[in-house]
Structures are given as structure tokens and as C-alpha cells.
NURO-657341 format. One record per residue (C-alpha): residue number from 1; residue in one letter; x, y, z. Coordinates in steps of 0.1 Angstrom, whole numbers, plus 5000, padded with zeros to 4 digits. Layout:
NUM, A, X, Y, Z
...
//
This chain:
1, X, 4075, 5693, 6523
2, X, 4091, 5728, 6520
3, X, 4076, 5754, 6536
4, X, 4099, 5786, 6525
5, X, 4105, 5794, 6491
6, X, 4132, 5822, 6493
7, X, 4120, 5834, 6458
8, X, 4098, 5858, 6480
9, X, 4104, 5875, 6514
10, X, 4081, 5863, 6544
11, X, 4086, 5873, 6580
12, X, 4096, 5842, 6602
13, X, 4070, 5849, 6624
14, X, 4046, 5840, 6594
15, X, 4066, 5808, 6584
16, X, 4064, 5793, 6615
17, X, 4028, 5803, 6619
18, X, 4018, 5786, 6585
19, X, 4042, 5756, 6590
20, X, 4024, 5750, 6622
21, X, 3991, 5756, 6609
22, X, 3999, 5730, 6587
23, X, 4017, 5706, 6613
24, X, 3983, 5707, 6639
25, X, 3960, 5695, 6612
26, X, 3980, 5664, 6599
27, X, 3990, 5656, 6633
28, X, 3958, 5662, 6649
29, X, 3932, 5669, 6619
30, X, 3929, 5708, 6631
31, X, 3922, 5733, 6602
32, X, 3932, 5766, 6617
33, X, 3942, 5799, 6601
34, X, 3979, 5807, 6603
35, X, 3975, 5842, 6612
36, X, 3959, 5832, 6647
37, X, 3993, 5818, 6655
38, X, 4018, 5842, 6670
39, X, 4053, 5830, 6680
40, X, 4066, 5855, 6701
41, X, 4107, 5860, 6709
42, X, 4122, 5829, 6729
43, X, 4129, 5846, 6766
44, X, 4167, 5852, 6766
45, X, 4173, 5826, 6797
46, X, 4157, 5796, 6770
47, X, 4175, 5783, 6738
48, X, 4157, 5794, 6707
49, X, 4148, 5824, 6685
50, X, 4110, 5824, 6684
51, X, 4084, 5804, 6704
52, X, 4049, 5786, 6700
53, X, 4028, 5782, 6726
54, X, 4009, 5750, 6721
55, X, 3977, 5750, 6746
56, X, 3956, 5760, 6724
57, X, 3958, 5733, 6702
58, X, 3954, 5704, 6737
59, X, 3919, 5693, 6726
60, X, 3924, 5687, 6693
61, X, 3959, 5669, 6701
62, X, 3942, 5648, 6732
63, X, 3978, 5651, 6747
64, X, 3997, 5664, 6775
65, X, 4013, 5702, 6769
66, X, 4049, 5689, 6770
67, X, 4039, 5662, 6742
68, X, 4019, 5681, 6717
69, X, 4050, 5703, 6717
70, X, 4070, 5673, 6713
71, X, 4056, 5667, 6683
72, X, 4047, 5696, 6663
73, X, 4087, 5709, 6671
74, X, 4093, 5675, 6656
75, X, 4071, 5680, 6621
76, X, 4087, 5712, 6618
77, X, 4121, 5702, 6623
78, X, 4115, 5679, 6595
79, X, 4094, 5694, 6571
80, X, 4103, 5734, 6580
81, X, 4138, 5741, 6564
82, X, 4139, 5775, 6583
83, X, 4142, 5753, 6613
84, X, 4170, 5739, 6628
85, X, 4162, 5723, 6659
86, X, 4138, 5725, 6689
87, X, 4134, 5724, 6726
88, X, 4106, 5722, 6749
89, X, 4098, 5739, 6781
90, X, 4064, 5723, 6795
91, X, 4038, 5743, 6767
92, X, 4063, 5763, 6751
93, X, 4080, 5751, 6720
94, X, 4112, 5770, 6716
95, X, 4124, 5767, 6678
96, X, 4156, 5776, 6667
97, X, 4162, 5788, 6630
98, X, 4193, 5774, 6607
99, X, 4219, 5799, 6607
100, X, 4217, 5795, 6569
101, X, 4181, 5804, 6565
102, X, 4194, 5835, 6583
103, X, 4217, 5848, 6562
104, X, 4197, 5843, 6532
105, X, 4168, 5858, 6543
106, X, 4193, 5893, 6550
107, X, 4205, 5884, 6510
108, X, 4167, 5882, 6501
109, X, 4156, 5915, 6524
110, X, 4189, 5934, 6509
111, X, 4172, 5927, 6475
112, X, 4140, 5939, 6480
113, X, 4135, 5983, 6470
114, X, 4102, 5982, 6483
115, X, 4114, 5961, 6516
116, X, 4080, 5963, 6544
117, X, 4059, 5988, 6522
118, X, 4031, 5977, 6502
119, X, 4024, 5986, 6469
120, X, 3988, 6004, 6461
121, X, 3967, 5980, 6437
122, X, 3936, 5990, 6420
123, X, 3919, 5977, 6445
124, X, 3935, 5997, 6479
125, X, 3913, 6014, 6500
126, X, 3914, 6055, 6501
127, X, 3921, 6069, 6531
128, X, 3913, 6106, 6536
129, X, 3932, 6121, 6569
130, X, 3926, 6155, 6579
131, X, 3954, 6169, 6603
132, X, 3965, 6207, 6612
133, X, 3934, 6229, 6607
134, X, 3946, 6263, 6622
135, X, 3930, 6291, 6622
136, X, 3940, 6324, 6606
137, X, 3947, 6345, 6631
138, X, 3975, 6332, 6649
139, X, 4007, 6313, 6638
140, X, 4015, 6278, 6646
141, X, 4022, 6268, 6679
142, X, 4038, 6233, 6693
143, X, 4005, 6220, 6695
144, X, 4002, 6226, 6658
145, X, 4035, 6209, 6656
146, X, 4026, 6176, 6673
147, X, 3993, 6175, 6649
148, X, 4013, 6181, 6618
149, X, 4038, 6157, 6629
150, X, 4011, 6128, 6639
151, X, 3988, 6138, 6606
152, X, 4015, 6134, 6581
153, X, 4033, 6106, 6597
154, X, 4001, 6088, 6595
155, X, 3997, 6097, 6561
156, X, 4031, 6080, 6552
157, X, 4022, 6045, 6573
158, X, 3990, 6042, 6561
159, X, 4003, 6047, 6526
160, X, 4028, 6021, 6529
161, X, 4004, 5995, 6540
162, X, 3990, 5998, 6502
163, X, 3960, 6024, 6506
164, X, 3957, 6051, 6483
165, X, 3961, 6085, 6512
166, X, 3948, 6120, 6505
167, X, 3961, 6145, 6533
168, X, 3935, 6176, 6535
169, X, 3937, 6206, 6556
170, X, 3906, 6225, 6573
171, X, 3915, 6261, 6580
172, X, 3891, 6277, 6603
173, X, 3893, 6311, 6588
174, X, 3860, 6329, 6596
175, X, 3846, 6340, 6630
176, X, 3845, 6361, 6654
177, X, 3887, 6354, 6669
178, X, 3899, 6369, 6629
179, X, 3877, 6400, 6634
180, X, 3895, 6402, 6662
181, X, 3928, 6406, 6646
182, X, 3911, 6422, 6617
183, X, 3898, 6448, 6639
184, X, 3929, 6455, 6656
185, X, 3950, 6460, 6623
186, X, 3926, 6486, 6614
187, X, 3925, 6503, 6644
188, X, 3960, 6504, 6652
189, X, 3980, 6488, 6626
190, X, 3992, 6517, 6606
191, X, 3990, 6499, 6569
192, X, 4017, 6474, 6586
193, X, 4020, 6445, 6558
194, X, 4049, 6418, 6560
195, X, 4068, 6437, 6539
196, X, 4068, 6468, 6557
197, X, 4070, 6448, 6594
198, X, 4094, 6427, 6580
199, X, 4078, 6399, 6595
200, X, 4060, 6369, 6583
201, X, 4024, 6371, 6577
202, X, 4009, 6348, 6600
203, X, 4034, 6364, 6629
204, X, 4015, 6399, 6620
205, X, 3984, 6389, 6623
206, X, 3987, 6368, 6655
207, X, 4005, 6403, 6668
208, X, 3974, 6420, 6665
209, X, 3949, 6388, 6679
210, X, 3969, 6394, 6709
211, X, 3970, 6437, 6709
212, X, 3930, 6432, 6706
213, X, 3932, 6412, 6739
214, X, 3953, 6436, 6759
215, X, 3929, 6464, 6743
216, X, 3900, 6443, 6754
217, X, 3913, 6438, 6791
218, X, 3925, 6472, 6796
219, X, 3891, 6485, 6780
220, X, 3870, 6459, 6804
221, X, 3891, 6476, 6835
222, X, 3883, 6506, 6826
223, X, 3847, 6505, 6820
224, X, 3846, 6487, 6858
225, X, 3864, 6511, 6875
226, X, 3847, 6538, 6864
227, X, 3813, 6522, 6867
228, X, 3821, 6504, 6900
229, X, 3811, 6472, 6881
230, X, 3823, 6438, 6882
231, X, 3847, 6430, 6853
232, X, 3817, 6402, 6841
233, X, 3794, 6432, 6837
234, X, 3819, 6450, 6819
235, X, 3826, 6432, 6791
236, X, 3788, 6429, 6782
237, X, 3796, 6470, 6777
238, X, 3826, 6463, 6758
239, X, 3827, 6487, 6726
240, X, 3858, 6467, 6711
241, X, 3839, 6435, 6714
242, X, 3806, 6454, 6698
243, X, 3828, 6462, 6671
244, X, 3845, 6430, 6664
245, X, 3805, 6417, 6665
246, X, 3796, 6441, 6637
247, X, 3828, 6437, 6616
248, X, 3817, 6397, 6617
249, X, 3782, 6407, 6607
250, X, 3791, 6426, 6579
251, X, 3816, 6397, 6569
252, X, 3784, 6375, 6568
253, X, 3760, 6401, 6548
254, X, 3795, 6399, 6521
255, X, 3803, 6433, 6531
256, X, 3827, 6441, 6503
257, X, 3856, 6461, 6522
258, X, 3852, 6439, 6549
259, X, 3855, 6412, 6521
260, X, 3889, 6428, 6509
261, X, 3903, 6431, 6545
262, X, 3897, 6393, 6552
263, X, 3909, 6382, 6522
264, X, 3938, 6406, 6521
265, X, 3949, 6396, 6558
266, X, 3942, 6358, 6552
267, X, 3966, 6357, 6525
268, X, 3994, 6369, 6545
269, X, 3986, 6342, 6567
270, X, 3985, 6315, 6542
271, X, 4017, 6324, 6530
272, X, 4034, 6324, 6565
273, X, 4015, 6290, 6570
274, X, 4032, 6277, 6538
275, X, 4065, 6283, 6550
276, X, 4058, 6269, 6581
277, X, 4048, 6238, 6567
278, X, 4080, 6235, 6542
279, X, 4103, 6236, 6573
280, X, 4081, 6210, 6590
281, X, 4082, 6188, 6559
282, X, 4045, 6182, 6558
283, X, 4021, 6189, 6531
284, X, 3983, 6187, 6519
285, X, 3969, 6173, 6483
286, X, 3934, 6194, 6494
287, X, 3928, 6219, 6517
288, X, 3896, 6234, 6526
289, X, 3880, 6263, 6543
290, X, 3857, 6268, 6568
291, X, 3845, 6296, 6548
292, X, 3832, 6279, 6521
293, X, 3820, 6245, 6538
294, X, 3796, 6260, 6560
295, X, 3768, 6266, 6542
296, X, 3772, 6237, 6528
297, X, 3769, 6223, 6563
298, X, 3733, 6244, 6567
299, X, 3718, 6233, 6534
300, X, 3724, 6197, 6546
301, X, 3717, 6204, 6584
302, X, 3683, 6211, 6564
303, X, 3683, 6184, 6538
304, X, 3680, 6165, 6573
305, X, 3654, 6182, 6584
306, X, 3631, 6177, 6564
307, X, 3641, 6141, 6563
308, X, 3630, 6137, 6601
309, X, 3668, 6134, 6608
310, X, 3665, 6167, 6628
311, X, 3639, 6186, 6641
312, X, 3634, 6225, 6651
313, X, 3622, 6240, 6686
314, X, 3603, 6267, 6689
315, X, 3625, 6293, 6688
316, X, 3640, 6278, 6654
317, X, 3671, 6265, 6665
318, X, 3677, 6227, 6647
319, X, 3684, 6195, 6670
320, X, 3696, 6162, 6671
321, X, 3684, 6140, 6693
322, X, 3708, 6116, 6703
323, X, 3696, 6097, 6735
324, X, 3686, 6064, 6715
325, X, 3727, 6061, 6713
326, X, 3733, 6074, 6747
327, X, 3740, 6106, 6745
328, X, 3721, 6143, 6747
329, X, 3706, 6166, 6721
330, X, 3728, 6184, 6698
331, X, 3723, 6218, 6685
332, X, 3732, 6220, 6648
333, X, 3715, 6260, 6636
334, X, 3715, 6288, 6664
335, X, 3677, 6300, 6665
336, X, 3691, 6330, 6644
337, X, 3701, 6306, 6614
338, X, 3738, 6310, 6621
339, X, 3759, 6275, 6622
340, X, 3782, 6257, 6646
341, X, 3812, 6237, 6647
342, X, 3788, 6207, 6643
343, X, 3775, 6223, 6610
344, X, 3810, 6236, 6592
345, X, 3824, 6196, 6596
346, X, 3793, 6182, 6585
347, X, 3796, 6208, 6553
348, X, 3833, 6198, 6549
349, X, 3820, 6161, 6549
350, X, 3799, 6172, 6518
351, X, 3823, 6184, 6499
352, X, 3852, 6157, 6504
353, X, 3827, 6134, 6496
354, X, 3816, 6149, 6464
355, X, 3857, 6154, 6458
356, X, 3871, 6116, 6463
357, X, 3854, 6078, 6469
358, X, 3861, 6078, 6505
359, X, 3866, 6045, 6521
360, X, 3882, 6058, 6554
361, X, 3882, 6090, 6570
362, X, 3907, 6099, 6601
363, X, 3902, 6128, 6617
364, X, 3942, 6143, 6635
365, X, 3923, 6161, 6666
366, X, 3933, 6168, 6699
367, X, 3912, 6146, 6727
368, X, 3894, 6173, 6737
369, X, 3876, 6169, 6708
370, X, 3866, 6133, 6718
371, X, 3825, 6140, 6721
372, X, 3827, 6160, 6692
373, X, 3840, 6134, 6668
374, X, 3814, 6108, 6688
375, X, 3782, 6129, 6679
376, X, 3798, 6135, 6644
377, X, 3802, 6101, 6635
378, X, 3765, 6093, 6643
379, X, 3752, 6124, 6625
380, X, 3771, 6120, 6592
381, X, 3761, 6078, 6595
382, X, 3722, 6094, 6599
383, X, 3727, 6119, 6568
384, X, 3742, 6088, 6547
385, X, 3773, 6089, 6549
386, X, 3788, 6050, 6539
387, X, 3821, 6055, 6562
388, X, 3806, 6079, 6588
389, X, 3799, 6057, 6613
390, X, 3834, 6042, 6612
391, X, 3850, 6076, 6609
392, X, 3887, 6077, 6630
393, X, 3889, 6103, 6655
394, X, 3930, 6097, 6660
395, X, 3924, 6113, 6692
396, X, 3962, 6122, 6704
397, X, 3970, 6140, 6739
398, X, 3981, 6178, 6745
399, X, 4020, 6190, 6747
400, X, 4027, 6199, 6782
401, X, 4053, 6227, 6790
402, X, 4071, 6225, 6822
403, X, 4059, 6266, 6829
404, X, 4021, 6253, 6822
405, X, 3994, 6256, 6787
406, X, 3998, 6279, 6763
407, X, 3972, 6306, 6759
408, X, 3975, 6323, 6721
409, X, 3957, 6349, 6731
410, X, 3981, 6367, 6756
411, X, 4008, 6354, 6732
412, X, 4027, 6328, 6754
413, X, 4029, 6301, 6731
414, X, 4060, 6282, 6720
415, X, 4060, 6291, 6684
416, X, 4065, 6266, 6657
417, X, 4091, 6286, 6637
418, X, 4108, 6301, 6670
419, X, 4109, 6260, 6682
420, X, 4125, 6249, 6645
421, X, 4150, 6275, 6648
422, X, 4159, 6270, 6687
423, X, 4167, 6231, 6673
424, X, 4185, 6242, 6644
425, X, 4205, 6260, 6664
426, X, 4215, 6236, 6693
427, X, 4223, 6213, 6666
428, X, 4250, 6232, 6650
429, X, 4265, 6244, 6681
430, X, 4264, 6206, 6692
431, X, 4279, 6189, 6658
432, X, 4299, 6220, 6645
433, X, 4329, 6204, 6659
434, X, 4319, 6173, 6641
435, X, 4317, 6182, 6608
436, X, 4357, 6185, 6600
437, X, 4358, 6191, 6559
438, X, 4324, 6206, 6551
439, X, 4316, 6240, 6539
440, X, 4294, 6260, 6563
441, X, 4262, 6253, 6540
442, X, 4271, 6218, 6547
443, X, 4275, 6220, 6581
444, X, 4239, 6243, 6580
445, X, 4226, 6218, 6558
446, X, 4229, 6188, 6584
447, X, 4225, 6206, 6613
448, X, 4188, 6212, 6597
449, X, 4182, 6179, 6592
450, X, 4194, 6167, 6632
451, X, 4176, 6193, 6645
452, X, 4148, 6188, 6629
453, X, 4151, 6152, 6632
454, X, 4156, 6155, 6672
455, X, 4122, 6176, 6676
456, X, 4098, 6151, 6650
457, X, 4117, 6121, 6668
458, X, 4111, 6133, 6704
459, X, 4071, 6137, 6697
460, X, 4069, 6109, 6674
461, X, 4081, 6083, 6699
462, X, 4057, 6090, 6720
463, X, 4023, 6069, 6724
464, X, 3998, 6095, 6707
465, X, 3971, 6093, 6731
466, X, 3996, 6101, 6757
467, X, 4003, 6138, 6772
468, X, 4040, 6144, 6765
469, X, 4061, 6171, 6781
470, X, 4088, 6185, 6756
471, X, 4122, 6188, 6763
472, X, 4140, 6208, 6736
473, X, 4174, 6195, 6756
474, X, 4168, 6158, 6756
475, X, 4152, 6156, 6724
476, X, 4186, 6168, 6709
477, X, 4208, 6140, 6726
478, X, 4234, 6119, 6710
479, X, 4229, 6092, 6735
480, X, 4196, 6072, 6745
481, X, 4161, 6071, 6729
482, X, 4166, 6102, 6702
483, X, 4167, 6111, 6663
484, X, 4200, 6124, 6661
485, X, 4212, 6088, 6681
486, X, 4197, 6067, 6653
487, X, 4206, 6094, 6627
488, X, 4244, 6087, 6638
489, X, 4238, 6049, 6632
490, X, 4226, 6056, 6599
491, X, 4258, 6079, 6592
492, X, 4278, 6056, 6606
493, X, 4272, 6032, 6581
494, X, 4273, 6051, 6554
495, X, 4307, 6062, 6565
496, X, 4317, 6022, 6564
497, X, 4303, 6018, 6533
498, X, 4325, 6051, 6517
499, X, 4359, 6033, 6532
500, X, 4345, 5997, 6521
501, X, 4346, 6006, 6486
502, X, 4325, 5995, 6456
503, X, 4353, 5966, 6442
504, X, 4335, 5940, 6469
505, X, 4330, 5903, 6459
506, X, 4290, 5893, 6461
507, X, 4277, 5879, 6492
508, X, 4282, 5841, 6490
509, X, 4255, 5830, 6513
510, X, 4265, 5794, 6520
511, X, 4298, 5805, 6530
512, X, 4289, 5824, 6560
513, X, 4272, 5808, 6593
514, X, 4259, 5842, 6613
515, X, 4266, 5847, 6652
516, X, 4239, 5847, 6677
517, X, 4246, 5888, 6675
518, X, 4244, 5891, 6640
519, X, 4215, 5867, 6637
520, X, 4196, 5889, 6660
521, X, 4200, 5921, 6643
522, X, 4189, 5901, 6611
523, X, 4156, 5889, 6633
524, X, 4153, 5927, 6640
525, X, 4155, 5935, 6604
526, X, 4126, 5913, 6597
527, X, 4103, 5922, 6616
528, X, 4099, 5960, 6599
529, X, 4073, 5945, 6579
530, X, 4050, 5930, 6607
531, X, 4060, 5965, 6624
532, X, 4047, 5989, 6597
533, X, 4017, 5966, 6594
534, X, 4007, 5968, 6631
535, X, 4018, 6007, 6633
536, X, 3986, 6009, 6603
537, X, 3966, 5990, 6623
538, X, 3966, 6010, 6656
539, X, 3974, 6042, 6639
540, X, 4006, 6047, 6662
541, X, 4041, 6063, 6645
542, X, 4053, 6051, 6677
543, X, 4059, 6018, 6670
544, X, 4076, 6025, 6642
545, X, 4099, 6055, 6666
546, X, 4106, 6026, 6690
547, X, 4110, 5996, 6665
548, X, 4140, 6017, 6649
549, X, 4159, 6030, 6682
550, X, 4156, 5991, 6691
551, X, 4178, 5983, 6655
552, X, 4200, 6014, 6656
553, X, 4204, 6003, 6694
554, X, 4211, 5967, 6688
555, X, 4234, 5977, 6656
556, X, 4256, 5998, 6677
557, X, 4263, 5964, 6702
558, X, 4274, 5944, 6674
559, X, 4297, 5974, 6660
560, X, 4312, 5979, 6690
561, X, 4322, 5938, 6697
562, X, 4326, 5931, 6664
563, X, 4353, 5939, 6635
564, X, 4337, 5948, 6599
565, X, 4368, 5961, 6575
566, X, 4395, 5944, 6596
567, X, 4379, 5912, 6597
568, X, 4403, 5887, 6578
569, X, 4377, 5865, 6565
570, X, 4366, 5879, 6529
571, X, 4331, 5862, 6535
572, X, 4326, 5873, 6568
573, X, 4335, 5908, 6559
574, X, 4311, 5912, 6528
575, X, 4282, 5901, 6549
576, X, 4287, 5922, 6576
577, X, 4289, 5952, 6552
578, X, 4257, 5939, 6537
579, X, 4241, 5933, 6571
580, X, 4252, 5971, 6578
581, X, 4236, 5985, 6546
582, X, 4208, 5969, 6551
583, X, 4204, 5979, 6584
584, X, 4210, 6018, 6576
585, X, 4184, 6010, 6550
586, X, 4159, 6003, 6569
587, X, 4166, 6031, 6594
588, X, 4162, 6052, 6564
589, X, 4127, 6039, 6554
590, X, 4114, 6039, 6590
591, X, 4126, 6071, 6593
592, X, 4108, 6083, 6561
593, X, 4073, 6073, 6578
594, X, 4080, 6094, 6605
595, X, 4088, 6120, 6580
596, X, 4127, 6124, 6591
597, X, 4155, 6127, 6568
598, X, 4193, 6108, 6577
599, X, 4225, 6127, 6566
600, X, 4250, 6110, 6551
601, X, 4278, 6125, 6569
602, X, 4275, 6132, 6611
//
């Protein structure tokens, strides 16, 4: 009995699981489900590619470790035709795979366009995944970055696993922080625009969020000095904050010049934003605003009231009460009617609801937010939600800086456009000598694309629930765990494949036996399925970061010991050009879930 048929591509790791499957129950009349069997990587001090571990199957076998092995290694070596032979090593079956099987399976993976992604059917779940939400009166900042970068990525692995993905954006863009900035510009901005300042939008208006602050501290100073007050009690006389209070009143009672200004102000933002987002290579199919989900939030903070959901205290605030699930009571309506954060996200719920047939909903948010998310999922399960109790707070850690946080209001963040240029930059002073032949748009053009590559790398690698310190200078490295490292793999190849030629001879399987070297990068190879799978499952671009440094890595080795053009034997040399391409392939599509892009020339 054949297990493989090579007319379709299956990881080894799920050959040998359903050939053993089937081996334990006719030898020991054991139905068990392939997928619960795992062979892991034979240890590199035991003969083998991939190993079993047979104690789980002892009571069905009513044998010794060593002799169950014994016998399911011999099954497979006879009915398995991936397998070649066997050894044991007390419960462990090693199995070795026919050097045959490997070089077909690179023949079948080189084949395959769509090789490790998965197709949406008419039947794939949809996904919604909100990542990014900033808020309108400052630019982006790192932190922004590492959200984009997790959101979108994401958004590209879940998509390749075969669900349908919609990326939305929430922009906070009301409150009391933009009449802040609103305040400032008319106070002391002098009819600046971006076109006058010669500066981008949301850089304008994040100059004034922090002018307001030094106006605010210097005011608060003041007011104590002169009153012999403590700088607490100052601030409650703060005319600048009293101002910023009634400019956020009058936005609520739809003041219309206050109206204009907002509106005005938020466009220049928007269109800063936009650019932002172009150089970071993310986008959004929806984006929503804070300012129009929030009432929706109230009307159905309400519908829940009157529900029993919620109830009111006396002073006509609105409540959850959350203790039956461990928790404390939630306030949803300030006794004045005015909503919270609480409120606006359950109004964004509304809407995206009413917009798409969510199955899933992932939520990119710093783990600060981590009670937040908790007493939302619970409140949008209560108000009838169908995915809001299983809502995914992807709950990544903070960017540390090695000179400590960042603090927008007294403008010491690292901005995202001044961080994109600083690695644009240190990559063209770093390749320029590289680039022999190109024009300097070229040499502009793939410095972009390292630089870029070196800061999305350097954060994606990184297990998102971990904090990460950023390291502009390490990130951009040609050497070690870094984009532009694999990037040069993935040039490298190419450039093989330019002085290769087109006028090659097809790849004649039988006539090539693969090295142990060769054969492991081919084992590498096949795993990117099983690795895009399990990056879905646990929501982490790092596997996939990791997964490719551990090919480009292992590709290098076998560059570096091996000849490819000057090999003499025709055969030989074909299908190590074909184990190349297919190699820089997949670096490419692993690359394109993290959102990177590869040049062709380094």
C-alpha cells in the first residue's frame, strides 16, 4: 500500500503521521487520528530525518517500547515509499526518507504558485483585525510602527491560511487631547497650514499638542507662584485647560466653527497619516471614527439597559456588573450622559457588525489594554454579539528605547517618518558601494526596500507579547538574525539564476540522489506550510521571521561548501539551481506575510 501520491504536495511530517496512523491500527487494532502524531527532527547525534515516538501507542501494542518501534518502523519501511529505512533508539523510531522521495518532493514544491498559502473557499471564515488606531493630534510614533507592523502582518498570515481578512482602522479623533491642539493652532498658530509650514499635516498638528503642553506648564507655574499654591491646585485654575473644556463642549453641542476647525485640522492629519502608511506598506479596506461610533455606543449602552444588561445608580451614571465573572463594575455613561472608552468600542462593534458577517474579530492593542479587551469581550457576548466572547485581544508588548518611554506630549517620541528615513539612509550609505551599475534611483530604490526591510524584520522577529528594545544599528546588519541578511540570500539567488541562463535542461528527478545538506534544506523548504499554519494559529509573524532566517541561514552553508554553475554533472547542476530558486521563493513568500519586499539586485 502506497501512502504518497506525488500528484499533490503533503508535508512529510503529515505522511509519516497518516502512514503511522494507519500502521498502529493493523498492527495493533488502534484507530487514531493522524494529526495527534507529531514526528519531530531526528537529534543530529542519531541517524534519521524525522522521529516517532511510540509510547503512546504501549497499551494498545501490549509490547515493550523498543519492540513496538520495531515494528511500526518495519510496516512503514514496507508499505511507506517516502521511507527508506529505520532505526531504533529505545521508544524513539528514527526514520530515514529515500533520497528520491526528496528530490521529487522539491520538483513537486517548485511546481506549486500557491506553495504553503491556502486558497479562500466559499466557505472561509471572515476575519476582521483592527490594528493602528491613532489619534489625530499627533503623528505616528514607533509604537504606532510595531502595531502597524503586527496588524498587517497578521492580516497577511491569516489570509493565507484561507480566511477571508478585512483590516479596519479606529481613529480616535474627538476629545479633549485634539482640542488641545485645536486650541493651540488658534491661539498661536498664525493660519499655519502644511502648505504654508511646509510640513506634513499630522507633524503640524502634533507641533501644536505639544506647544499647548508647554503653555499649560508654564501657565500652571505661574498661577503657583503667584498664588503660593501647589502646582495640583493650580491646574484646577488653569484658563488654558477651561478653554480646551469649552472648545470640546461646543464640539459636542455641533458648534459649527468649531465643526469647521475640527474637520479642517483632521484632514491635514489624515493626509499626513496616508503617507505614513504608504511608506510603511500597510493599508485598511474600512476605517472608522471614534466620532461617529460613539453614539452608536450610547444608544446600545441603553438598548442594554433596558434589557437588565446594565443598570443606572443614582446619580445616572450606567453599570456593568461584572463580579459573577470575576471581575468589578464597569462604568459605561458618566452621570452627565457623556461616554467612555468602553462605550465608543462597543459602538464600533455595532457598526462593523452591521458592515460584514463577522466570524472572528482580533483586536492589534498594546497589553496595557489587557482588562479592557477582558470586560469587552463579556459585554459585547451580553449585548449579543455571536463572536464577542471569543474576540482576540492580540495583546503585543511596548517598544523600549534605551533613553526610556516616549511621552507625545513633550514631543520626545521617535517618529515613524523620522525612523523610516534614519533606515533609508543607513542603508544607502551601507550598500552604495554595492550597487556597481545602477542609476542613483536604483541604488534609492533598493536602499528603500533594505531599509525598510531591516526595521519590519527587526520588530517582526520578535515574539509579540514580548517588550523589545530597538536597535536602528543591529536591525540594519548584513550578518546574523536581520532583513537585509535574508534579503542578500534572496539576491543572491537571483543573481545565480541571471548567469544560469534560461537554455537549462528540465530537472530529471531520478537522475539525482540529494546530499544529507541538500536534503536538509529541502526538509526546510517543506515545512513552510506547517509553519504558516501554526504562525495562524498562535497569531505570531515570528515564526514565520525565524522559520525564514533558519532557510536563508541553512542556504548560505550549502552555497558556501557546495559548487552550483561549476558543478560538472548536468543533473546535479539543474537541481541545485532548482533547489536555489525554490529556496529564494519561498523567502520571497515568507517575506510577503511579514509585509517585506526582496530586491533583485544587492
Amino acid at each position: 500500500m502506497e501512502i504518497i501520491k506525488h500528484t499533490f504536495i503533503m508535508s512529510i511530517e503529515n505522511i509519516l503521521s497518516q502512514a503511522t496512523a494507519q500502521a498502529v491500527n493493523e498492527l495493533y487494532g488502534l484507530e487514531i487520528a493522524p494529526q495527534s502524531i507529531t514526528p519531530q527532527a531526528t537529534r543530529k547525534e542519531f541517524e534519521g530525518n524525522l522521529t516517532i515516538v511510540v509510547f503512546p501507542f504501549l497499551k494498545a501494542s501490549h509490547k515493550a517500547p523498543d519492540a513496538t518501534a520495531q515494528e511500526i518502523g518495519e510496516y512503514l519501511a514496507a508499505h511507506c515509499e517516502a521511507v527508506d529505512k529505520f532505526n531504533v533508539i529505545k521508544g524513539f523510531l528514527n526514520i530515514t526518507i529515500k533520497p528520491s522521495f526528496w528530490a521529487q518532493l522539491l520538483d513537486d514544491i517548485s511546481r506549486d504558485e500557491n506553495y504553503g498559502f491556502r486558497a479562500e473557499t466559499p466557505e472561509s471564515k471572515l476575519v476582521m483585525i483592527e490594528y493602528s488606531s491613532p489619534n489625530t493630534n499627533k503623528p505616528l510614533h514607533l509604537g504606532h510602527v510595531r502595531n502597524n507592523l503586527l496588524g498587517f502582518s497578521l492580516s497577511q498570515i491569516m489570509n493565507a491560511n484561507g480566511n477571508k481578512v478585512v483590516k479596519t482602522n479606529i481613529v480616535n479623533d474627538r476629545g479633549i487631547h485634539i482640542c488641545k491642539s485645536m486650541l493651540a493652532w488658534q491661539k498661536w498658530g498664525n493660519g499655519a497650514t502644511p502648505e504654508s509650514t511646509g510640513k506634513k499635516g499630522d507633524h503640524l498638528i502634533g507641533d501644536f499638542y505639544v506647544l499647548f503642553d508647554k503653555k499649560h506648564k508654564a501657565e500652571i507655574k505661574e498661577i503657583a507662584a503667584a498664588k503660593g499654591i501647589s502646582e495640583e491646585e493650580a491646574e484646577k485654575q488653569s484658563a488654558l485647560m477651561q478653554e480646551a473644556r469649552e472648545m470640546l463642549k461646543k464640539w459636542e453641542d455641533n458648534d459649527p466653527e468649531v465643526r469647521a476647525l475640527w474637520e479642517k485640522m483632521n484632514e491635514w492629519v489624515y493626509a499626513g497619516f496616508n503617507e505614513t502608511y504608504k511608506r510603511m506598506g500597510v493599508d485598511f479596506d474600512k476605517i472608522y471614527y471614534e466620532s461617529q461610533t460613539y453614539l452608536e455606543g450610547k444608544e446600545k449602552v441603553e438598548e442594554g439597559l433596558e434589557k437588565g444588561v446594565f443598570y443606572r445608580k443614582e446619580d445616572n451614571s450606567v453599570w456593568a456588573d461584572l463580579t459573577p465573572d470575576g471581575l468589578d463594575h464597569k462604568l459605561l455613561l458618566r452621570s452627565d450622559g457623556t461616554s467612555v472608552y468602553m462605550t465608543q468600542d462597543i459602538g464600533t462593534a455595532k457598526l462593523r457588525y452591521q458592515d460584514y458577517p463577522i466570524d472572528k474579530m482580533i483586536y492589534v492593542v498594546g497589553n496595557e489594554q489587557n482588562y479592557h479587551f477582558q470586560v469587552l469581550s463579556l459585554l459585547l457576548d451580553r449585548l449579543g454579539f455571536k463572536w464577542g466572547k471569543d474576540l482576540i485581544h492580540f495583546s503585543y508588548g511596548m517598544v523600549e528605547l534605551p533613553h526610556g518611554k516616549m511621552k507625545s506630549r513633550e514631543g520626545t517620541v521617535v517618529d515613524a517618518d523620522d525612523l523610516m528615513d534614519k533606515m533609508v539612509e543607513d542603508a544607502m550609505a551601507m550598500t552604495s558601494d554595492r550597487l556597481e551599475g545602477m542609476t542613483d534611483d536604483e541604488k534609492r530604490e533598493v536602499a528603500r526596500i533594505i531599509g525598510m526591510g531591516a526595521l519590519k524584520y527587526f520588530i517582526l522577529k520578535v515574539d509579540p507579547r514580548k517588550n523589545m528594545l530597538f536597535n536602528p544599528e543591529e536591525s540594519i546588519d548584513f550578518n546574523g538574525n536581520t532583513g537585509p541578511f535574508i534579503q542578500y540570500t534572496y539576491a543572491r539567488i537571483q543573481s545565480l539564476q541571471r548567469k544560469a541562463g534560461d537554455n537549462l535542461p528540465a530537472l530529471n528527478v531520478e537522475a539525482v540522489t540529494p546530499n544529507e545538506k541538500e536534503i536538509a534544506i529541502i526538509q526546510r523548504v517543506a515545512d513552510f506550510p506547517v509553519v504558516v499554519e501554526e504562525a495562524g494559529k498562535t497569531y505570531s509573524p515570528a515564526l514565520i521571521a525565524n522559520y525564514t532566517y533558519e532557510l536563508a541561514k541553512e542556504f548560505n552553508q550549502f552555497y558556501h561548501d557546495y559548487s552550483i554553475l561549476k558543478e560538472e554533472d548536468e543533473n546535479v547542476k539543474v537541481f541545485r539551481l532548482e533547489l536555489s530558486r525554490t529556496v529564494a521563493s519561498v523567502i520571497k513568500r515568507a517575506f510577503s506575510l511579514l509585509g517585506i519586499e526582496v530586491p533583485e539586485r544587492m
